[in-house]
C-alpha positions in Angstrom: 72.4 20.1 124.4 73.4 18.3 121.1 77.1 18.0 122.5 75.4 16.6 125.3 73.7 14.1 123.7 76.5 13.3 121.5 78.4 12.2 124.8 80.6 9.5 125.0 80.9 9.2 120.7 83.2 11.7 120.0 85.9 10.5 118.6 89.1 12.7 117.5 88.1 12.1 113.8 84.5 13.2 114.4 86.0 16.5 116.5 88.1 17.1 113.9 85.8 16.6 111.0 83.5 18.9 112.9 86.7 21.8 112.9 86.3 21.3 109.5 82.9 21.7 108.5 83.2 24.8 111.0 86.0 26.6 109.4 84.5 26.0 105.9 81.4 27.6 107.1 82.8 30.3 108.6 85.5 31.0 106.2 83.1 30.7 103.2 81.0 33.6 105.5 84.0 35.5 105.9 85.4 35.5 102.1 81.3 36.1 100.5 81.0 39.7 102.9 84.2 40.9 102.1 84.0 40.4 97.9 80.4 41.9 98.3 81.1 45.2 100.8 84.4 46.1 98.3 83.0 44.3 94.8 79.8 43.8 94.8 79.5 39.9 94.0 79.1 36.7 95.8 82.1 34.3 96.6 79.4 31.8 94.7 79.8 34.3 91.9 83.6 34.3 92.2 84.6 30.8 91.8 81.8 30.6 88.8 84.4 32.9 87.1 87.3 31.3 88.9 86.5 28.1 86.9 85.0 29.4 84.1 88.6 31.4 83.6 90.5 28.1 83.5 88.1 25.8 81.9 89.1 24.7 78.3 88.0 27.9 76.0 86.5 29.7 78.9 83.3 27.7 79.0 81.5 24.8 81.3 78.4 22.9 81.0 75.7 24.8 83.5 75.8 21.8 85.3 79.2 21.3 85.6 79.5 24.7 87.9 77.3 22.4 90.5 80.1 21.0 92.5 82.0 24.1 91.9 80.2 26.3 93.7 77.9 23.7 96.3 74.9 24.8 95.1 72.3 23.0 93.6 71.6 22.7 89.6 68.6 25.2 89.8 70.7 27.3 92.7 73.4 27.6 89.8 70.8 28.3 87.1 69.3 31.6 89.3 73.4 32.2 89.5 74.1 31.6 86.0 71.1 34.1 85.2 71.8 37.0 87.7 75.7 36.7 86.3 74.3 37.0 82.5 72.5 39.9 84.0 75.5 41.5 85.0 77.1 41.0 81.6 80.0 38.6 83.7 78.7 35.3 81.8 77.1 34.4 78.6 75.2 31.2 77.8 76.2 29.4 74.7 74.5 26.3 73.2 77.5 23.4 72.9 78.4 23.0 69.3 77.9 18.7 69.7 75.0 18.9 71.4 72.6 21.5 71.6 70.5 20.6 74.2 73.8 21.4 76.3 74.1 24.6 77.4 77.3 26.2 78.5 78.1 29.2 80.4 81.3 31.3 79.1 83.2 33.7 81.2 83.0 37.5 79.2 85.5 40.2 78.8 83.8 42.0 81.5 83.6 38.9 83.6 87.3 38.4 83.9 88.0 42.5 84.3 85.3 41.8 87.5 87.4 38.5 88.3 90.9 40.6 88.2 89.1 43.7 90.3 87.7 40.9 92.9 91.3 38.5 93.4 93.0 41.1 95.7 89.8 41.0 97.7 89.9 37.5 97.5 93.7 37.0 98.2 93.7 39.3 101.1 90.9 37.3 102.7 92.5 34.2 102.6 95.6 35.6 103.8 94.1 37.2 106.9 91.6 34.4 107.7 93.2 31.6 106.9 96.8 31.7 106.1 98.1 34.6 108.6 96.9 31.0 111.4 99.4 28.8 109.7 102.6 28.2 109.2 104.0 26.9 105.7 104.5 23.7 107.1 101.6 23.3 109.2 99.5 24.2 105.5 101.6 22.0 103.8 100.1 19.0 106.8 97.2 20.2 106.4 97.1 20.0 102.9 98.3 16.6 102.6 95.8 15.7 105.3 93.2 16.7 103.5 94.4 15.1 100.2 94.5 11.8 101.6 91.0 12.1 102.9 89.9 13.3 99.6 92.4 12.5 97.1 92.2 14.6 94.3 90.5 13.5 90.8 92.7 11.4 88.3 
């Protein structure tokens, strides 16, 4: 019914931005049941580590994980506190400030992040990868780049 509504507006840009909010959606989907059937944490929880692994000293504002992971700042905060749970994260008040508080990566959280990247890897490659050719990744790459050009 909504396509039928839509009717007569659909431009290639608007079917192709649709592709794209599709594939996220069902490749997010895809990527979050495989890391929890074979390890037993979110994809959310995943690129918290992800990024907390290569932020500077292994730490991030709370905050900062926000865009990171798409959720809001109280969805990362219920994160942030199931991962300290776990023993994966630790909260640490920022030296300057300390009002700020930070979330680290822990030992255990990066042995969980190493466990969880073949998971990872292999989902990408069979979902995503296995579709395109190099070059046709490398379009798409710089398609997307030029829609959203990368910070700095």
């Amino acid at each position: 019914m909504a396509r039928k509504m839509m009717a007569g507006v659909d431009t290639p840009q608007v079917e192709a931005f649709r592709e794209v909010m599709r594939a996220e959606d069902v490749l997010r989907r895809l990527l979050d049941r495989e890391l929890r059937e074979e390890r037993g944490i979110s994809l959310s929880e995943y690129v918290v580590l992800l990024t907390l692994r290569y932020a500077p000293g292994g730490s991030l504002p709370v905050g900062a994980l926000c865009a990171e992971v798409q959720l809001t700042r109280s969805g990362v905060t219920r994160l942030v506190d199931r991962m300290e749970a776990a023993g994966t994260v630790e909260r640490i008040a920022a030296p300057a400030d300390r009002r700020t508080v930070r979330a680290a990566i822990t030992a255990h959280g990066r042995d969980v992040l190493r466990e969880a990247w073949p998971v990872h890897r292999r989902g990408i490659d069979e979902h995503f990868s296995a579709n395109l050719s190099d070059a046709e990744a490398q379009t798409l790459r710089d398609l997307l780049r030029r829609v959203v050009p990368e910070p700095g």
